[in-house]
C-alpha positions as CSV (number, residue, x, y, z in Angstrom):
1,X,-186.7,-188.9,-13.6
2,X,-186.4,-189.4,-10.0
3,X,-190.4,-190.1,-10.0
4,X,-189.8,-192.9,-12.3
5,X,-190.9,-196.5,-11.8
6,X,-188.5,-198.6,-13.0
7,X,-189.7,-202.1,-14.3
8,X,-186.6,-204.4,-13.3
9,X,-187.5,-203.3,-9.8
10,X,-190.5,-205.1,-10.6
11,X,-191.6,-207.5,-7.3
12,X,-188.8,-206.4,-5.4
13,X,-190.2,-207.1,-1.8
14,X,-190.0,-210.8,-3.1
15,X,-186.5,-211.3,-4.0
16,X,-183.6,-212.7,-1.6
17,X,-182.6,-210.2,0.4
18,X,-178.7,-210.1,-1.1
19,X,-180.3,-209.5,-4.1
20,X,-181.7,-206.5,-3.0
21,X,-179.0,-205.3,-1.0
22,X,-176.8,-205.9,-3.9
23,X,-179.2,-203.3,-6.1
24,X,-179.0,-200.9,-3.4
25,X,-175.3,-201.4,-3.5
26,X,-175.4,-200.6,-7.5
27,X,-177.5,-197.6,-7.4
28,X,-175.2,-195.9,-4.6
29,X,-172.4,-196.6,-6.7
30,X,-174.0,-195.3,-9.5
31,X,-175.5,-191.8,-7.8
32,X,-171.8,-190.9,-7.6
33,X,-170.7,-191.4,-10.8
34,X,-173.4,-189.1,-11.9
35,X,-171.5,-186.2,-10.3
36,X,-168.5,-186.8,-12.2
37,X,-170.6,-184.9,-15.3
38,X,-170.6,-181.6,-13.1
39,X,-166.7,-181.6,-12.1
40,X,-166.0,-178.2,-13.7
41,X,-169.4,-176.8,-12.7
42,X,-168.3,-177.5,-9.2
43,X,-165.3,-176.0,-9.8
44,X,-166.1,-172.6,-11.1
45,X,-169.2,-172.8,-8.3
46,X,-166.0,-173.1,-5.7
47,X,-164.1,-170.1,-7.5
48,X,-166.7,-167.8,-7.0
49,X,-167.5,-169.0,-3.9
50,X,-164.1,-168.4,-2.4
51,X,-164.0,-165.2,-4.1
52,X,-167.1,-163.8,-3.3
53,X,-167.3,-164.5,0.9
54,X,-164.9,-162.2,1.9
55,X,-164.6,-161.4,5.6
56,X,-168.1,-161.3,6.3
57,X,-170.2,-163.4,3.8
58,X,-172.0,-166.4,4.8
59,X,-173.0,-169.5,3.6
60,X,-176.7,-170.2,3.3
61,X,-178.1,-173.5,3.4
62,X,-181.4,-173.9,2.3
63,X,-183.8,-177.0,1.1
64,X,-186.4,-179.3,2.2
65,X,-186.6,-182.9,3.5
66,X,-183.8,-185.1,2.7
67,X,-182.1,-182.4,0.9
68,X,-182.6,-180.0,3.7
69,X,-181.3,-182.5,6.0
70,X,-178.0,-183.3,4.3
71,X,-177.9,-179.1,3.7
72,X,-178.1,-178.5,7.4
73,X,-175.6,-181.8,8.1
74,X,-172.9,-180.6,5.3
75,X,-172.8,-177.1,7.5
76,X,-172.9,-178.2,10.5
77,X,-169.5,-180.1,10.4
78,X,-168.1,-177.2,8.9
79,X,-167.3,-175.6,12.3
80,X,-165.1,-178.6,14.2
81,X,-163.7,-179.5,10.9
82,X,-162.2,-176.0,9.6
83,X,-163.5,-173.4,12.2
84,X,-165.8,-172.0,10.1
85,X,-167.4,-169.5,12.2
86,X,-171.4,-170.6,13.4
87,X,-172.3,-166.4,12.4
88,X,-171.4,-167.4,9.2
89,X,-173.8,-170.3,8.7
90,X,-177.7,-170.3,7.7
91,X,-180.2,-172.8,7.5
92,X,-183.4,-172.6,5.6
93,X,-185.3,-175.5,6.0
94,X,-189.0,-176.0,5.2
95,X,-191.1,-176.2,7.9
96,X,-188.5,-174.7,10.3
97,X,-185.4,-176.5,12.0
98,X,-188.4,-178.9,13.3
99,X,-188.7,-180.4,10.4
100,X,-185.2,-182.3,10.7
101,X,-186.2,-185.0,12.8
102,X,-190.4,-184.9,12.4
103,X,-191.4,-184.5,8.5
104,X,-193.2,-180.9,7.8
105,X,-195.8,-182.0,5.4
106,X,-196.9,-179.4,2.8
107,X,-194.2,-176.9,3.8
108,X,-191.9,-177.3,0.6
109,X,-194.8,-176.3,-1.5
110,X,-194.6,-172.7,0.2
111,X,-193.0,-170.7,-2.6
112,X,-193.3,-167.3,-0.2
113,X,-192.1,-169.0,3.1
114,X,-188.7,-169.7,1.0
115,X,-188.8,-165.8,-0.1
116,X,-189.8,-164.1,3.1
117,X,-186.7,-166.7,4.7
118,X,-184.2,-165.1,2.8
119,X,-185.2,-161.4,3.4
120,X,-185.8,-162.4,7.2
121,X,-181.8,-163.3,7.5
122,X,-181.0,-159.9,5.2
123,X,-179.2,-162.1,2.6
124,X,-176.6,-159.8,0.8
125,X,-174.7,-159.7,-2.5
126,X,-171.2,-161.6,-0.7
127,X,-173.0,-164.7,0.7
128,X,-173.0,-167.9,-0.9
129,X,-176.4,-169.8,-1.1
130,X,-177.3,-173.8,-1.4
131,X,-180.3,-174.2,-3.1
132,X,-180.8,-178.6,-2.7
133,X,-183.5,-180.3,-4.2
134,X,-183.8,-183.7,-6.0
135,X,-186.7,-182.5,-8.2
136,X,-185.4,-179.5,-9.1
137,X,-188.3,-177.5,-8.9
138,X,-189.3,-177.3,-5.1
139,X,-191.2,-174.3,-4.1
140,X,-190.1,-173.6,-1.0
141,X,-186.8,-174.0,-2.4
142,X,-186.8,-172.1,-5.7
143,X,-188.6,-169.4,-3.7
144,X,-185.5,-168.6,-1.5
145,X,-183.1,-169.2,-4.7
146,X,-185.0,-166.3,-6.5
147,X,-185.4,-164.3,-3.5
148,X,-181.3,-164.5,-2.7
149,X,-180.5,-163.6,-6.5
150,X,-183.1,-160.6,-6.5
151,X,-180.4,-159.3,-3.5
152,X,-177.4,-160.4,-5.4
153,X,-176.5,-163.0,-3.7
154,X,-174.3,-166.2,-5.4
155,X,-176.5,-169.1,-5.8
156,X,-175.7,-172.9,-6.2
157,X,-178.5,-175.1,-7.6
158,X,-177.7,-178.9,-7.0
159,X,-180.6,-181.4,-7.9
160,X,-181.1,-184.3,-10.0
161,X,-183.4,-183.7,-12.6
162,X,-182.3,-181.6,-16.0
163,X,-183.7,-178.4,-17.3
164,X,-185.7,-177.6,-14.3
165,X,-186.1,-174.5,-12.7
166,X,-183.7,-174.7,-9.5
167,X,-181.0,-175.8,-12.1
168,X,-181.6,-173.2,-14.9
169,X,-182.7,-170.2,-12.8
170,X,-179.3,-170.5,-10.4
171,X,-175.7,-168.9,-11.1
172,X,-174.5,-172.1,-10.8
173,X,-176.4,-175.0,-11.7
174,X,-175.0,-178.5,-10.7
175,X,-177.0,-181.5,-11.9
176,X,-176.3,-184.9,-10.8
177,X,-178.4,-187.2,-12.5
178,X,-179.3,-190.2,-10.9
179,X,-182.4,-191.0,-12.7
180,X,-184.9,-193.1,-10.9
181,X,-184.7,-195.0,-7.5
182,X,-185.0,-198.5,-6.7
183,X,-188.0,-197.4,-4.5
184,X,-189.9,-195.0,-6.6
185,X,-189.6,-191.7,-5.7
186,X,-187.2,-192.1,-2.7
187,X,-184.4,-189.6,-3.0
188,X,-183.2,-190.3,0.2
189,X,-181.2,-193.0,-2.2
190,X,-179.5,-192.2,-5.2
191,X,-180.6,-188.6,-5.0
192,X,-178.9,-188.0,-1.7
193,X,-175.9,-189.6,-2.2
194,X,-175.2,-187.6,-4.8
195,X,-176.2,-184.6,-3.1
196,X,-174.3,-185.4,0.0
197,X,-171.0,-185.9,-2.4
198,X,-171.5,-182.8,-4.4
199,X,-172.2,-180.5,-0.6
200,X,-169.3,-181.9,0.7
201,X,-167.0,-182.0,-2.6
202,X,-168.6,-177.8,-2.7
203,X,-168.0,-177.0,0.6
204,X,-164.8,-178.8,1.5
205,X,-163.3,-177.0,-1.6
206,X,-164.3,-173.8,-0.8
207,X,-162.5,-174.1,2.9
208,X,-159.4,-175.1,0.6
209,X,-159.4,-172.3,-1.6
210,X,-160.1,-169.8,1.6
211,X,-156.6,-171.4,3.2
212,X,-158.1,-173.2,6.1
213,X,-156.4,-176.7,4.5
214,X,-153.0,-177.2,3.9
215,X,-151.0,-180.6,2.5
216,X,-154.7,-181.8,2.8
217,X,-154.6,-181.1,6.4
218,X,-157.2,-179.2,8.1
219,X,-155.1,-176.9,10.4
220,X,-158.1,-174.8,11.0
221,X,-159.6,-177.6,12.9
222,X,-160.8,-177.0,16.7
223,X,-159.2,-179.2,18.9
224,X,-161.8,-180.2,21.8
225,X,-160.4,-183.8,22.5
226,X,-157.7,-186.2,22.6
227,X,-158.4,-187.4,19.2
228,X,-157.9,-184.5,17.7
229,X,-155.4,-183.2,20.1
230,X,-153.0,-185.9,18.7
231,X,-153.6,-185.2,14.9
232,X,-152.8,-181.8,15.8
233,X,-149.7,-182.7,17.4
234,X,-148.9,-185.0,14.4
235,X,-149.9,-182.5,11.9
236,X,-147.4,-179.8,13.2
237,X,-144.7,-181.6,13.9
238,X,-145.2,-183.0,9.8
239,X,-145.5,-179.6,8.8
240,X,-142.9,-178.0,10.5
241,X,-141.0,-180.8,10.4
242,X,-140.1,-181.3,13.9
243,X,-140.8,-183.3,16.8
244,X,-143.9,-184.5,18.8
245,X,-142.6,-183.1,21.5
246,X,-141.4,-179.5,20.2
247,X,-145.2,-179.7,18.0
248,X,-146.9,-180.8,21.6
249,X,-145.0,-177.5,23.3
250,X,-146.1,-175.2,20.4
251,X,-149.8,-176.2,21.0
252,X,-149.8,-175.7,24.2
253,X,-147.9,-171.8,24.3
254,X,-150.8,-171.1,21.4
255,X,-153.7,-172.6,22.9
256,X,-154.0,-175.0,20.3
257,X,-154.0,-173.1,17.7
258,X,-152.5,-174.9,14.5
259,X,-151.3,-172.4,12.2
260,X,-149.9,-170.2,14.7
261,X,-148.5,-173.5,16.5
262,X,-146.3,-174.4,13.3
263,X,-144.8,-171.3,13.1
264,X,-143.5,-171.3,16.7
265,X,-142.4,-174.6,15.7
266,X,-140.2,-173.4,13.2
267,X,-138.5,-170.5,15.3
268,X,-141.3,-167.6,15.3
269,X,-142.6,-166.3,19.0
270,X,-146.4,-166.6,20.2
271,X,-146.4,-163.2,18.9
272,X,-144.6,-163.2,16.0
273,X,-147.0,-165.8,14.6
274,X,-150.0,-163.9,15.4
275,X,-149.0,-160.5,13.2
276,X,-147.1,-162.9,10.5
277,X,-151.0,-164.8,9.5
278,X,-152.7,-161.5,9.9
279,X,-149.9,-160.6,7.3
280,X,-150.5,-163.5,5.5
281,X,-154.4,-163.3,5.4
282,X,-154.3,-166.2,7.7
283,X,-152.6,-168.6,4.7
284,X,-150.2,-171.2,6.8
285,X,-148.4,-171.6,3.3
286,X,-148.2,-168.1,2.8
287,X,-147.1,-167.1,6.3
288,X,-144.5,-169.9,6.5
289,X,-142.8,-168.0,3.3
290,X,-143.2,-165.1,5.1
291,X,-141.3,-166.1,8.0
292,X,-138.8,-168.3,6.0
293,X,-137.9,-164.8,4.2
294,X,-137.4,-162.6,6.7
């Protein structure tokens, strides 16, 4: 479907150039109401996710062109935004990292470069793996989704085109249908909105079901400038319910360190906050109880 050529399109170079903005503007809106379809296949694709990772388990991004792109951009924000450790990210793009900025031609048709990419990177049973591709059925792609289940690792399908073989052939198959594009054939569109809102409705999840959100906060978050210095002021001071001032001190005896910084806030030492989130699992919500019940 997202190879179709779609006649209302027809002579679209010739319209005003509102118009065409304005059918841009409706197929964007549309791409992300196709998602709303896969809400509980997202859902149980978080659960299992969250469950499966562990303290060691990695998340493994891996498709080609646009969808490799917005793959390697969904986990690379991942790290500033919750401190997701770097270790624990993958890429597999095809064509190599390269192929971000200057276009790999030929490479996503390499079914064994996507296998021999996940046994190079000794994928295991407790990491999590992306598999993104509009089509559905990319080789390079499907290559590394079959490769990653053979090791019994989890595997996400997300693409735009039913009952293909990304989609059936993954644990969790997530199918955003978008049909076809106002340009014929360019996912970068519809396809890759939807993709980009599914990767970052998966993976923002999946941080809050691992603890590293809390209120819809993200007290996991690195702080590494004034920006972000002040929301983490704000945040524990609204979590801890105290001052900018007390929250400001906290940061600063915990090296900026959020979760550890509310519980000073609310009485605990430096110390004390350390061994009360190793209790805790590193849960803020969980080692605030902690503290409140001792």
């Amino acid at each position: 479907m997202t190879e179709e050529i779609i006649g209302q399109y027809s002579g679209l170079d010739t319209w005003p150039t509102r118009d065409i903005v304005k059918a841009m503007y409706d197929g964007q809106v549309k791409a992300v109401q196709a998602v709303e379809p896969s809400i509980d296949a997202i859902a149980d694709a978080v659960d299992m996710a969250a469950n499966r990772l562990g303290k060691a388990g990695r998340l493994i991004y891996i498709g080609a062109g646009t969808s490799g792109r917005l793959a390697v951009q969904d986990g690379s924000e991942l790290g500033p935004t919750f401190n997701w450790p770097h270790t624990r990210i993958v890429y597999g793009m095809a064509g190599g990292m390269d192929a971000l900025v200057t276009s790999q031609e030929g490479a996503e048709d390499n079914i064994e470069a996507g296998h021999v990419f996940i046994r190079s990177i000794d994928t295991a049973p407790e990491d999590i793996v992306f598999c993104v591709a509009a089509s559905g059925q990319t080789p390079y792609t499907l290559g590394a989704l079959r490769e990653a289940r053979s090791r019994g690792a989890v595997t996400i399908g997300i693409v735009n085109n039913a009952n293909t073989a990304i989609f059936n052939e993954a644990d969790h198959g997530i199918l955003a249908e978008t049909g076809g594009e106002i340009i014929a054939g360019s996912t970068r569109m519809k396809a890759g909105t939807a993709q980009k809102a599914v990767l970052n409705m998966l993976s923002t999840a999946i941080m809050t079901r691992l603890g590293r959100v809390y209120d819809g906060l993200m007290v996991d978050m690195i702080v590494s400038n004034a920006k972000l210095e002040n929301r983490a002021i704000n945040m524990v001071a609204q979590i801890a319910a105290c001052s900018t001032d007390t929250a400001k001190a906290a940061l600063a005896e915990t090296n900026n360190h959020i979760k550890q910084a509310v519980l000073v806030s609310l009485g605990a030492s430096h110390i004390q906050s350390k061994g009360i989130l190793i209790q805790a699992n590193d849960n803020l919500r969980a080692a605030i109880g902690i503290f409140e019940n001792q």
